[in-house]
C-alpha positions in Angstrom: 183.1 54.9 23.4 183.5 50.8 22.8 186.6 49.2 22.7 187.4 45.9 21.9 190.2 44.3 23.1 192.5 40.6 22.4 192.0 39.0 26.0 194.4 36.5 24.8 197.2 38.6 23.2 200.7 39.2 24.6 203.2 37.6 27.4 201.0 37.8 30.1 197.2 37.2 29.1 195.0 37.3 30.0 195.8 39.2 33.4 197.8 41.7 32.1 195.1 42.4 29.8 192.5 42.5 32.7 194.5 44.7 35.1 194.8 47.2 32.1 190.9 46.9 31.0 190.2 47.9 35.3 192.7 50.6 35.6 191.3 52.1 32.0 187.8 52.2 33.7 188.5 54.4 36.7 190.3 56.4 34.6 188.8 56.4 31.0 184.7 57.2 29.4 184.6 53.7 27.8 183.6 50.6 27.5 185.2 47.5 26.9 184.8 44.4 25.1 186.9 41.5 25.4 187.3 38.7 23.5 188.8 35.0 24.5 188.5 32.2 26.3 185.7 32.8 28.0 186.5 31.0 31.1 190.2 32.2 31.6 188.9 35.8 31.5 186.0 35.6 33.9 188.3 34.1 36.0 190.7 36.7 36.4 188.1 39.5 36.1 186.4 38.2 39.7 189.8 39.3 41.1 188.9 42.7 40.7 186.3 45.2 41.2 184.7 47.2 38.6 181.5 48.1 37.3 180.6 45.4 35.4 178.1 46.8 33.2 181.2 48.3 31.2 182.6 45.4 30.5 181.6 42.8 28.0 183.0 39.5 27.6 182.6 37.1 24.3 184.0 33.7 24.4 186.0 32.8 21.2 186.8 29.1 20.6 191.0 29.8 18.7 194.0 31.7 19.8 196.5 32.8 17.2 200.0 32.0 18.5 202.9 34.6 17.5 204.8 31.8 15.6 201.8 31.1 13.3 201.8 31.9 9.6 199.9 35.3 9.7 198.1 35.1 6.8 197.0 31.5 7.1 195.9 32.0 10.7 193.6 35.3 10.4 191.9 33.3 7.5 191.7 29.6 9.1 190.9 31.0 12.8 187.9 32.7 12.0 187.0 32.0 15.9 190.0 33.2 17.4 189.8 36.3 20.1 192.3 38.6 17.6 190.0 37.8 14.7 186.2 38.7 16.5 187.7 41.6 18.1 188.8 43.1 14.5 185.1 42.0 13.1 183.3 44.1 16.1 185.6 47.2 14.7 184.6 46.4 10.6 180.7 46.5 12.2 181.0 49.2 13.9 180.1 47.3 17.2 183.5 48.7 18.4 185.0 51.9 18.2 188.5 50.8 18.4 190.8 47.7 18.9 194.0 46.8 20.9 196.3 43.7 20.8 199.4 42.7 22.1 199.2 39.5 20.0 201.1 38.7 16.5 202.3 41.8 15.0 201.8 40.1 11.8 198.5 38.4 12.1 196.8 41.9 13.6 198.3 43.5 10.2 196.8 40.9 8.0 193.6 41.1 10.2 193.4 44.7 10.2 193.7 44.6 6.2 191.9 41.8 5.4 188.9 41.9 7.6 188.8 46.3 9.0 189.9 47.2 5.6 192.2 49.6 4.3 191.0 53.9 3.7 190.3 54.2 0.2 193.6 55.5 -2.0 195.8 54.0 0.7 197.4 51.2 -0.7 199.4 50.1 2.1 198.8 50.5 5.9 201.8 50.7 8.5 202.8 50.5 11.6 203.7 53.7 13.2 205.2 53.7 16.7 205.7 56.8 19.1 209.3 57.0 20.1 211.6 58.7 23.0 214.1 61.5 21.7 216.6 63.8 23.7 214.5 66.5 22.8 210.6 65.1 22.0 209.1 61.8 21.0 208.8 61.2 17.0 207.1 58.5 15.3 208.5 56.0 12.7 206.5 55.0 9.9 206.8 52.5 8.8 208.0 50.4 11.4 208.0 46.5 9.9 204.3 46.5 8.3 205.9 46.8 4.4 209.8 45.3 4.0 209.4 46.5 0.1 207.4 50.1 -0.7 207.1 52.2 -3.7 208.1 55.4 -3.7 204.1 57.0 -3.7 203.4 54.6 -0.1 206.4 56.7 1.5 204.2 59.7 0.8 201.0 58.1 2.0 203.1 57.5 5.2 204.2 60.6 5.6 200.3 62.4 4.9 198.8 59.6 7.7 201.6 60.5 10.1 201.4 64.1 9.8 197.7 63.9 10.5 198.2 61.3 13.7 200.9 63.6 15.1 199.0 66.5 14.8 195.3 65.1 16.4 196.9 62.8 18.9 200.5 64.0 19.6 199.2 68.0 19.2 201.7 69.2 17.7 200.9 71.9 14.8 202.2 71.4 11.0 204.9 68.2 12.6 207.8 68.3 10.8 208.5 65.0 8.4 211.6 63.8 7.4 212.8 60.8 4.8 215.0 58.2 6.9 218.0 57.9 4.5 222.1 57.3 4.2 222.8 61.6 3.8 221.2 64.6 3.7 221.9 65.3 0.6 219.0 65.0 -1.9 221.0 62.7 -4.1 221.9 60.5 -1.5 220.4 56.8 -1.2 219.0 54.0 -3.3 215.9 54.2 -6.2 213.4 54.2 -3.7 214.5 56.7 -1.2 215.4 59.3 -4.4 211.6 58.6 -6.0 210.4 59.2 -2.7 212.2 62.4 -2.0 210.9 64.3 -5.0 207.6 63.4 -4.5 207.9 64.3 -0.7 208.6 67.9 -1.8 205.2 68.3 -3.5 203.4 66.3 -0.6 201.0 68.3 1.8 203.8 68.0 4.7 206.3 69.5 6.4 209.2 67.6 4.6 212.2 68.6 5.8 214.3 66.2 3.7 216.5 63.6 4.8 217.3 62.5 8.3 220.4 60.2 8.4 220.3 57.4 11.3 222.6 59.0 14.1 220.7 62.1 14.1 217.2 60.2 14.6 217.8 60.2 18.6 217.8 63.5 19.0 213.6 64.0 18.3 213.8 66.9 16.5 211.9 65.7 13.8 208.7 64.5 14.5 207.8 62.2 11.9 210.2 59.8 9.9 209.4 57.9 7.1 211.2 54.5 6.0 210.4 51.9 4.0 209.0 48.4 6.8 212.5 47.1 6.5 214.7 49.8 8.0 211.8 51.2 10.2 211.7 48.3 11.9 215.7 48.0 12.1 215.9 50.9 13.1 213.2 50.2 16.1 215.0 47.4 17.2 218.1 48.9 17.3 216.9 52.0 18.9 215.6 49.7 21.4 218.5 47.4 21.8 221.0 50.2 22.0 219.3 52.4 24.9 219.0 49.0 27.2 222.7 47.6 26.4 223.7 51.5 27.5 221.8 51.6 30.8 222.8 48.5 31.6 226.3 49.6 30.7 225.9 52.7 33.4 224.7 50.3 36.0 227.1 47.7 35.9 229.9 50.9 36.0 228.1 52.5 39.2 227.9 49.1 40.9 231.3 48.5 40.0 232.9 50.4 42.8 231.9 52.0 46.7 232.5 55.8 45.3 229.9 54.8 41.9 227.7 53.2 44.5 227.7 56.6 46.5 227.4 58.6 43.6 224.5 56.4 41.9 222.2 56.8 45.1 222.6 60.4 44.4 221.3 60.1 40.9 219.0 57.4 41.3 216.0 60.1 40.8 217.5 60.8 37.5 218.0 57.4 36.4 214.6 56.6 37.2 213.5 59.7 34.9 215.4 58.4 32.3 214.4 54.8 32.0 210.6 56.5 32.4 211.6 58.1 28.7 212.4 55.1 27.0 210.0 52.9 28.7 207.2 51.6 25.7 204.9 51.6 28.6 204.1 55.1 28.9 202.8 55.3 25.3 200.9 52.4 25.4 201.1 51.0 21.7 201.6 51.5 18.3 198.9 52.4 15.8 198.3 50.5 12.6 197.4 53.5 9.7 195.6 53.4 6.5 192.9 50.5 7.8 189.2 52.2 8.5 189.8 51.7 11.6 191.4 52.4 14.9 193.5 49.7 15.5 196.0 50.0 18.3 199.3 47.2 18.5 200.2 47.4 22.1 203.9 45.7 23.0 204.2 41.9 23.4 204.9 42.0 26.8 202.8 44.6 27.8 201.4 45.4 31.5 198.3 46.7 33.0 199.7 50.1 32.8 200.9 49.5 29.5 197.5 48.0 28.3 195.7 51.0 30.2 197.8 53.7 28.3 197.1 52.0 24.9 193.2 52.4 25.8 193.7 55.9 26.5 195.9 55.9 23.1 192.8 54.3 21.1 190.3 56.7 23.1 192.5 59.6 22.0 192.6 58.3 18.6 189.2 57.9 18.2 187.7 61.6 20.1 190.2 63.5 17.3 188.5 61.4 14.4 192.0 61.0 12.7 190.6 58.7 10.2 188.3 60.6 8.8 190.8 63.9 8.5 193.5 61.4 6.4 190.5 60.0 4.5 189.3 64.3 3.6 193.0 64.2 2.7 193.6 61.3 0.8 190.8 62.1 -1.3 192.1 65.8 -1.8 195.3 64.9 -3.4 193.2 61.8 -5.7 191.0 64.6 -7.0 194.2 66.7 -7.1 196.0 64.1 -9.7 192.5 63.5 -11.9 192.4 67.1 -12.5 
């Protein structure tokens, strides 16, 4: 398997990227190609050792900064390393793609240049996250800030089919991210969405209010972009204001000192749940395409987990079991 990967996306390019493309080789059946300035990357590549017949570098002329117009910059930076790396997946020179560049120029990219599965009519952004009891994904997660009612059922049909090939989980359980349980509860969109959900090819399970979203006992929630992705950064906010919270309390006094040495172990075990690098990225679905959105300030390790992700991704051919799907339920309605 190929992978192409954004040798100047994220915080710490390109030797984050590099330390993840190294680790992924000892580790990983792949290849990997990586796109940037050509210079920069060679550079930091000599500081390692690796078998250099699996890795492939091509030199790329722009980089697309995270405050750029997304839009604008996928279609004026035709050079740029986020740009070749999503042309080597649309020509199948690639079998996947990561980047822990703009959120919002990979999204355009992936649409505008990959392309979307046919009857999908949005993609989305569907992150893997920690629970009390399991990890559940959001979709969508900041890709769409306005749906209709029939893309919250293609999220839920593209989620249920990731969960189950990558997370291996049998028939996951999907749920609609609203204000109550009841059916009636909510606004036009999450009440169009609901009634369609309960003739979808899932697992619905109705609605999921907010507070009960940390638990993880539902495995996939759908939203529209807009609360997905409040939710995520709230989610995310929430669990490092609290740890901090618990830290500052133990470190507070000689007996919480004491006592947190004694459950440092389980501290560390804790912050290892919530920690984005262990999953490695998000995936974008409904492009044809596996296209992998690793955190902005991703690691080695993180960079390293999101190959494995895209590898995993890729070996379960979940694109081609939501495309059998998709074109089940368009031969379903033309009947």
């Amino acid at each position: 398997m190929k992978i192409a990967i954004d040798g100047m996306g994220g915080d710490f390019a390109p030797s984050a990227v590099i330390a993840g493309c190294i680790e992924a080789l000892s580790e990983l059946d792949v290849d990997i190609i990586i796109t940037g300035k050509k210079d920069a990357i060679e550079e930091e590549l000599k500081k390692h050792t690796y078998d250099k017949n699996r890795i492939e570098v091509i030199g790329c002329s722009e980089v697309i900064d995270c405050n750029e117009e997304p839009v604008k910059a996928i279609r004026r930076k035709k050079d740029s390393s986020l740009a070749v790396a999503l042309q080597l997946v649309k020509e199948k020179k690639a079998d996947a793609m990561i980047s822990a560049g703009s959120t919002g120029a990979f999204m355009a990219g992936a649409t505008f240049i990959v392309g979307r599965i046919k009857g999908i009519d949005r993609p989305a952004l569907a992150p893997i996250m920690p629970g009390k009891n399991g990890h559940f994904m959001i979709i969508d997660c900041g890709a769409n800030a306005d749906c209709k009612p029939n893309y919250l059922v293609q999220f839920a049909m593209m989620g249920k089919t990731y969960y189950e090939k990558v997370m291996n989980v049998s028939n996951p359980s999907v749920g609609l991210i609203n204000i109550g349980a009841e059916e009636e509860k909510g606004n036009e969109l999450t009440k169009a969405a609901h009634k369609l959900l309960k003739d979808a090819p899932v697992n619905f399970i109705g609605n999921v209010e907010p507070r009960d979203i940390p638990e993880g006992d539902t495995n996939v929630l759908v939203c529209d972009g807009f609360v997905g992705n409040t939710v995520l950064k709230l989610y995310e906010g929430a669990a490092s204001t609290l740890l901090n919270m618990i830290k500052d309390e133990i470190m507070a006094t000689t007996r919480g000192k004491m006592g947190g040495l004694i459950l440092k172990p389980t501290f560390k075990g804790l912050k290892k749940k919530f920690d984005y690098k262990e999953v490695g990225g998000a995936p974008f679905l409904g492009v044809d395409g596996v296209c992998i959105k690793a955190h902005g300030s991703s690691d080695g390790k993180a960079f390293k987990n999101a190959i494995r992700q895209a590898k995993i991704f890729h070996d379960n051919k979940v694109i081609e079991t939501i495309k059998e799907q998709i074109e089940k339920e368009i031969q379903k309605k033309e009947q």
